[in-house]
Structure formats: structure tokens, C-alpha cells
C-alpha positions in Angstrom: 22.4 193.9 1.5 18.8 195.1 0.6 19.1 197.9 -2.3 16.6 201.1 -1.5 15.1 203.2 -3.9 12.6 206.4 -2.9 8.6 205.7 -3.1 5.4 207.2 -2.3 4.4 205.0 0.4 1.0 204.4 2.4 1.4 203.5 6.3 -2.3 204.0 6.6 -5.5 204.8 4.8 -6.4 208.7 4.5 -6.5 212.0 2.3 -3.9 212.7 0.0 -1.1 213.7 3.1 -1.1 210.1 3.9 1.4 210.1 1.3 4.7 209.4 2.7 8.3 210.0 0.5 10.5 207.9 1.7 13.1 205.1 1.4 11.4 201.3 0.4 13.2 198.3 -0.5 13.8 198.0 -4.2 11.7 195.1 -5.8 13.1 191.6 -6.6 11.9 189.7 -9.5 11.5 185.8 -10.0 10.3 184.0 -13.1 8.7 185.9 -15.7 9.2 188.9 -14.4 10.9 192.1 -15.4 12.5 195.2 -13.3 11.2 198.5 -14.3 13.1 201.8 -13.6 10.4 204.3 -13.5 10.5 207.7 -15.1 7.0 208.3 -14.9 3.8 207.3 -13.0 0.0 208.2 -13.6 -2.7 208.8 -11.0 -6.1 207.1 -11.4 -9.5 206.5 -9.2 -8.1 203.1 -8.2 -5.7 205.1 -6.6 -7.4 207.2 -4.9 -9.9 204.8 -3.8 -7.3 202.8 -2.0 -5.2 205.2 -0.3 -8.7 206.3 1.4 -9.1 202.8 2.1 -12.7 202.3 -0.1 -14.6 203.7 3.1 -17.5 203.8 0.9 -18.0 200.4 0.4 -19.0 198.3 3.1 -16.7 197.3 5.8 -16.4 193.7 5.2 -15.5 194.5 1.4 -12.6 197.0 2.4 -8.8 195.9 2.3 -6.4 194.9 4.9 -3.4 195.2 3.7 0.2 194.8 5.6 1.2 198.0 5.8 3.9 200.2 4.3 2.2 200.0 0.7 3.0 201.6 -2.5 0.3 202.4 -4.8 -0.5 203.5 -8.3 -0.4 200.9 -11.5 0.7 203.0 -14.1 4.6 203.4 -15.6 6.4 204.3 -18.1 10.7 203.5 -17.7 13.2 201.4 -19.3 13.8 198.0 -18.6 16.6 197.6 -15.8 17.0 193.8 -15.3 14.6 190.8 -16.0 14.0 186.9 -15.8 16.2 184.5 -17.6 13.1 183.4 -19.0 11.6 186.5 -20.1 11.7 187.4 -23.9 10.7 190.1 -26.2 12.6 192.4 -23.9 15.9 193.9 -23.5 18.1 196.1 -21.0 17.3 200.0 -21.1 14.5 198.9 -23.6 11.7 201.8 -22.8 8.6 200.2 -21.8 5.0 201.0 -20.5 2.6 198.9 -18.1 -0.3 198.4 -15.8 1.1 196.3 -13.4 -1.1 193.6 -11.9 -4.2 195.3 -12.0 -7.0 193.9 -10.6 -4.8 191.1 -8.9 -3.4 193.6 -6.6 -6.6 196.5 -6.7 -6.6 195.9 -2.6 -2.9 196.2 -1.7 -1.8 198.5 -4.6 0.7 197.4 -7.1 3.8 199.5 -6.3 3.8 202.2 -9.6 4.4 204.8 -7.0 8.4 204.7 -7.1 11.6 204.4 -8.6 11.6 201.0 -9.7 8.9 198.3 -10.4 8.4 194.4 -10.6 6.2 193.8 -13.9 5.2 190.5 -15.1 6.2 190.2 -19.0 2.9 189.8 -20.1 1.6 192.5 -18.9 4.1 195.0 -20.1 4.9 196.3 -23.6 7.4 199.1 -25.5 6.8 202.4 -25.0 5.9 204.0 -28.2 8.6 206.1 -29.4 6.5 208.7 -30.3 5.3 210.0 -27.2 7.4 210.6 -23.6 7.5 208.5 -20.5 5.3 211.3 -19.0 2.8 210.6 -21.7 3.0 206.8 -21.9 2.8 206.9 -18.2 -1.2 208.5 -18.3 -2.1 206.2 -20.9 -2.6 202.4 -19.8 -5.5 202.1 -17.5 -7.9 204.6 -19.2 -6.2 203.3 -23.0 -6.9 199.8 -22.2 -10.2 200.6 -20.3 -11.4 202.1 -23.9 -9.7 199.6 -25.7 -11.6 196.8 -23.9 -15.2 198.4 -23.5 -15.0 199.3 -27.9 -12.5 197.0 -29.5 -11.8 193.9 -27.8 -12.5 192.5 -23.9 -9.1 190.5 -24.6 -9.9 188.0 -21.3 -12.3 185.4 -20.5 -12.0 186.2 -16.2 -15.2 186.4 -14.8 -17.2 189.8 -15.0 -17.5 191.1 -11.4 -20.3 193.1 -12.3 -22.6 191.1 -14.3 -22.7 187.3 -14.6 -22.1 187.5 -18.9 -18.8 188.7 -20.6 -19.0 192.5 -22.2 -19.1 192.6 -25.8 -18.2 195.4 -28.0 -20.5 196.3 -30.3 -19.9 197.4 -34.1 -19.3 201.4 -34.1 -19.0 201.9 -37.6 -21.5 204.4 -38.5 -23.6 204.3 -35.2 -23.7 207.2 -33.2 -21.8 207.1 -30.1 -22.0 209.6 -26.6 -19.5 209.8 -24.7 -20.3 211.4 -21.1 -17.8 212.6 -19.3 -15.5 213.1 -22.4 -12.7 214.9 -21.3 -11.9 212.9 -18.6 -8.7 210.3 -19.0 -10.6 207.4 -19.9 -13.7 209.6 -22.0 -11.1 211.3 -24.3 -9.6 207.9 -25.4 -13.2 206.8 -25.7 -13.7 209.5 -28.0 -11.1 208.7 -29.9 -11.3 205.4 -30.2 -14.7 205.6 -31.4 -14.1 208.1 -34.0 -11.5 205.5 -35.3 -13.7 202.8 -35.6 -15.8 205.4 -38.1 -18.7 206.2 -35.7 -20.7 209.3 -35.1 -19.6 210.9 -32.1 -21.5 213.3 -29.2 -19.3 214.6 -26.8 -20.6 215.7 -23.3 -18.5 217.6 -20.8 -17.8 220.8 -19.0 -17.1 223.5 -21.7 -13.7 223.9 -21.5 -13.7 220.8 -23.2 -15.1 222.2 -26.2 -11.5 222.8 -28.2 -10.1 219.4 -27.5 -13.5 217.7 -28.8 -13.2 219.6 -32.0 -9.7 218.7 -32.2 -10.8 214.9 -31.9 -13.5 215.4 -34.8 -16.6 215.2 -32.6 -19.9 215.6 -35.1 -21.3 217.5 -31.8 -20.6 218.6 -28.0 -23.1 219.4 -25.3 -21.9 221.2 -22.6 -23.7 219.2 -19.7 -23.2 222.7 -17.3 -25.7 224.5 -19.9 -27.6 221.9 -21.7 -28.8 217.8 -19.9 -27.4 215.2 -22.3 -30.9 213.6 -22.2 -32.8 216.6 -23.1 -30.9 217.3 -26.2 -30.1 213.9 -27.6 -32.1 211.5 -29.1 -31.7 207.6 -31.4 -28.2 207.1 -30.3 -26.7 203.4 -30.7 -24.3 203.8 -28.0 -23.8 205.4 -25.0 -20.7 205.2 -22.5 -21.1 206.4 -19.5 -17.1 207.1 -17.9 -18.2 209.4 -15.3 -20.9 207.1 -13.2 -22.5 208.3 -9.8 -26.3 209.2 -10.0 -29.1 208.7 -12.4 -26.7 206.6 -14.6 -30.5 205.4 -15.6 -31.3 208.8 -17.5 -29.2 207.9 -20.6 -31.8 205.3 -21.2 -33.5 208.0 -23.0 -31.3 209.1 -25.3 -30.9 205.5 -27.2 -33.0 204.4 -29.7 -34.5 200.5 -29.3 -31.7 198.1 -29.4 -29.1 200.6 -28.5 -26.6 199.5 -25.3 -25.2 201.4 -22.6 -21.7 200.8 -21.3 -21.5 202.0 -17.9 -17.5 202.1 -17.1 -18.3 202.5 -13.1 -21.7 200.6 -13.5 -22.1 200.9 -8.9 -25.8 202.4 -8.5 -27.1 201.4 -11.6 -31.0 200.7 -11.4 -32.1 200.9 -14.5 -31.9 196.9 -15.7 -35.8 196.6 -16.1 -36.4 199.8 -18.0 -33.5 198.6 -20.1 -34.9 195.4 -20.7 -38.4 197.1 -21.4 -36.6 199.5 -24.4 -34.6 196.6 -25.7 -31.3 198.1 -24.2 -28.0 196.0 -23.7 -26.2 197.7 -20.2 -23.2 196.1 -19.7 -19.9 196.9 -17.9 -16.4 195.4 -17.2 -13.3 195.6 -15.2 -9.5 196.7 -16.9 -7.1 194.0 -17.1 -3.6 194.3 -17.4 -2.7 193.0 -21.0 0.6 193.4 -22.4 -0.3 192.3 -26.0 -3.1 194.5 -26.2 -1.2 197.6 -24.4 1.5 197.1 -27.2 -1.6 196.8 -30.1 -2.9 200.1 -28.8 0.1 202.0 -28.3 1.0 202.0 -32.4 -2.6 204.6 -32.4 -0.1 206.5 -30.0 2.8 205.7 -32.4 0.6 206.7 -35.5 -0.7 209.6 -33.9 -4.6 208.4 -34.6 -4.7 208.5 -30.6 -3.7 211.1 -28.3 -3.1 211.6 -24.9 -3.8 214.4 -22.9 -1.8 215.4 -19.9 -3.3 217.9 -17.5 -0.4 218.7 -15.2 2.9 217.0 -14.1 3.9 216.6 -10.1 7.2 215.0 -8.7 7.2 211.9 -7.1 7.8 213.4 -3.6 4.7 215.4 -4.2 2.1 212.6 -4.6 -0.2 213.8 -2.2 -0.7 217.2 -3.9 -1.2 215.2 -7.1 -4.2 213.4 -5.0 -5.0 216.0 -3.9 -5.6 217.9 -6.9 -7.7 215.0 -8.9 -9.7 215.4 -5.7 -10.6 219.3 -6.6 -11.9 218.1 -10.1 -11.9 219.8 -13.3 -9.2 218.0 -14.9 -8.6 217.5 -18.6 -6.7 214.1 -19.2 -4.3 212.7 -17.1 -2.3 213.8 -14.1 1.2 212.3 -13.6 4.0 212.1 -11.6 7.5 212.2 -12.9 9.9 210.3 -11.3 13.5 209.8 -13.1 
């Protein structure tokens, strides 16, 4: 007899009321593999991207997936059963993931519900510092951070560019970070400031507290003041927001510096780069359990922290899309599910 456990499930592409609580068949694991009971899910753009079905990309790029799907990739639970072969782990051990992510970016890797197959290598312990709610917001925009400044950790090829990203030395550079109170920005910040670089914040102003929190040398409040009019010789600049006019940043680097473009689509700046001596490079997130675990002791440590916006239950996954989709959010939104 199938077991059942309760998911947010797709049955077809839309807004947020798509979102369908209901029963699913519980996942079954084969080699490898371990079985994760959820307590807690986070919500990111990949999401939302496919429950809409990426209508803005062109047709023959959208997916086709068999339908009911269950999206998400982020979790936080405890281990509930795993593979003979699988080591490192044990029963009711807490643990945090993102599960097969980009493998699975067009059918959704199942983080919306009550239990979850995870691949061993791509999962590690939850640090025992933080909660499941907590853990849950940080592995997609942590090891998006983590592999844009400290280490790419893959050799797959770069769907955006044909070389591999490189970090670059931060220690004493300055570094701006647009879009800085976002869930992948504040990490940025963080991580940055870590590493002993300079940082310049830009984001709405009710960032303004959590920046200074983070030890930011300045902020500029993009809703008062352009980020290119105001700063000038940086070494690096990250870009985690995207959209429009990516190519204005140029500006703001001095000769040699690099942009990182986390959401590089639109970018047509390449031969004024080139002209100014400017690296642009971007990269995708891979699930990596190794690095997930080497991250999460700056979680442990407290050198990192993550912010949570606001909590939703499971059964109320579309008025957690829905929210992200009205904007102005600070961190992470998740969605408890033990």
C-alpha cells in the first residue's frame, strides 16, 4: 500500500492559487538516497518561476512536465530513513538541503511537503544553532553567495558563459552589493565582510538597520540616491537583483574591477566591459552537500545570519507566493511544515 503524506502540489502552471494542498504519495528512495521529514521549506525565484510556467522565456525553452508536481528545493527536517549505502547520516539526525537543483529546475524537486527524497551528497546537518525555519531559508541564496565569493565547488558547464566563474580575492577590496537585503544580497554582504572586504550596501531604506548590523562601511538607499551616481573605484560589484540597465554598474568599478551578475538575462554590457578592463561573469547554484555543511558552521559560529521575513504554513503556499510577488521583503520567506 502506497504511504501519503500532505504537499503543496501544482496540477498546472499559474499565480500563486495554483497551489493545491492536498494528499501525494510519499517518496521512495533507492541507492544513495536519504528520506527527509520536512519541518520547514523556503520559497525562492526558481519557485516562482516554475509554478508560472517561465512564460517569459520563449516557448520552446518552457517545461513540460507530467503533471501533479511539487515544487520548492529548500528543507530543513530530520532524517527519517535512508540507503543501506548511505553514510555520515543517521535516523532523526536534523539535516538541511537543496535538493537536486538544477537537475530538476523544470519539474521542481518536491521541497513543498512533508517528506523529501535527498541524494546524500547533496544534504548536510543542520546547524544546531539556528531552527528548521531558519536553516530552511538558507541553502539556495547561502550556497549562491558561497559560490559566486568563496568557492564555485563544480566543474559543470556554465550556462551562461562558455568559462567557469572565479571568485576573486575580497580581502581589502571594496565590494557593492545591489540589492542587499534581499535573501541571496544579505548573505553576500555577509560573506564579503568575512573575507575582510569593504562593503557598500544598496537597497530600499528599511534596510538601513540590518546593514549596520552586518558592519557595512556605507549604505545608499537606491529610492533616494542611484548607486552609480554616488559610487566610484570599487573592485567588485554583485548585482543579486538583475532586470534592466545591469550595464550601469560599469561605472562605479575602477579598471580591472569584475561584476558578478547573479541573474546575468539582459546583460549588454560585454564590450564596454571589455573596453574598461571589467571581468562580468555569472553562474548557476549547485546543490553541494560538502559545501552546504562548510557554510553552515558561519551559521553555527554566528559570523553569518539569516534573516527570516515572515513564516506561512504549508497549506498556505500560495499566499506565501503570493506575497514574494508584492515585493519588499527582507530575507527569506518560509513555510513551516512539521
Amino acid at each position: 500500500m502506497t504511504k501519503m503524506m500532505k504537499a503543496a502540489r501544482l496540477h498546472a502552471f499559474g499565480g500563486p492559487e495554483v497551489l493545491r494542498y492536498e494528499d501525494a504519495p510519499r517518496p521512495v528512495i533507492g541507492p544513495g538516497d536519504v528520506l527527509v521529514r520536512v519541518h520547514a521549506a523556503g520559497i525562492n525565484p526558481p519557485d516562482l518561476y516554475l509554478r508560472d510556467g517561465y512564460r517569459t522565456m520563449p516557448p520552446e525553452w518552457r517545461p513540460n512536465p507530467k503533471f501533479p508536481i511539487i515544487i520548492g528545493t529548500d528543507v530543513s527536517g530530520v532524517v527519517a530513513a535512508m540507503a543501506d549505502d548511505v553514510t555520515g547520516f543517521a535516523v532523526a539526525d536534523p539535516v538541511f538541503s537543496m535538493v537536486r537543483f538544477p537537475e530538476d529546475l523544470m519539474k521542481g524537486s518536491d521541497a513543498y511537503a512533508e517528506f523529501v527524497r535527498v541524494a546524500a551528497t547533496e544534504l548536510a546537518h543542520k546547524p544546531a544553532a539556528i531552527d528548521h525555519a531558519h536553516a530552511a531559508a538558507a541553502p539556495m541564496s547561502l550556497l549562491t553567495a558561497w559560490q559566486f565569493l568563496i568557492e564555485l565547488g563544480h566543474a559543470a558547464p556554465n550556462p551562461f558563459q562558455p568559462f567557469p566563474h572565479e571568485p576573486v580575492p575580497l580581502a581589502g577590496k571594496t565590494v557593492v552589493v545591489n540589492g542587499a537585503g534581499g535573501g541571496v544580497g544579505h548573505l553576500l554582504v555577509q560573506l564579503a565582510r568575512w573575507q575582510g572586504a569593504r562593503v557598500i550596501a544598496v537597497g530600499s531604506g528599511r534596510n538601513a538597520a540590518l546593514m549596520r548590523d552586518f558592519g557595512v562601511e556605507r549604505f545608499v538607499d537606491y529610492t533616494k540616491h542611484a548607486a552609480e551616481d554616488v559610487i566610484r573605484d570599487a573592485d567588485l560589484v554583485v548585482d543579486a537583483v538583475g532586470g534592466a540597465n545591469m550595464e550601469r554598474f560599469l561605472g562605479v568599478l575602477k579598471p580591472g574591477g569584475a561584476l558578478f551578475l547573479v541573474n546575468p538575462v539582459g546583460f549588454a554590457g560585454h564590450d564596454a566591459a571589455r573596453a574598461r578592463g571589467v571581468t562580468v561573469s555569472s553562474t548557476q547554484v549547485r546543490s553541494n552537500g560538502p559545501q552546504l555543511a562548510e557554510a553552515g558552521r558561519l551559521l553555527d559560529d554566528g559570523t553569518v545570519r539569516i534573516v527570516v521575513d515572515s513564516h506561512f504554513r504549508l497549506a498556505k503556499a500560495g499566499e506565501a507566493h503570493a506575497r514574494v510577488a508584492r515585493g519588499g521583503i527582507q530575507g527569506k520567506i518560509v513555510l513551516t511544515v512539521a
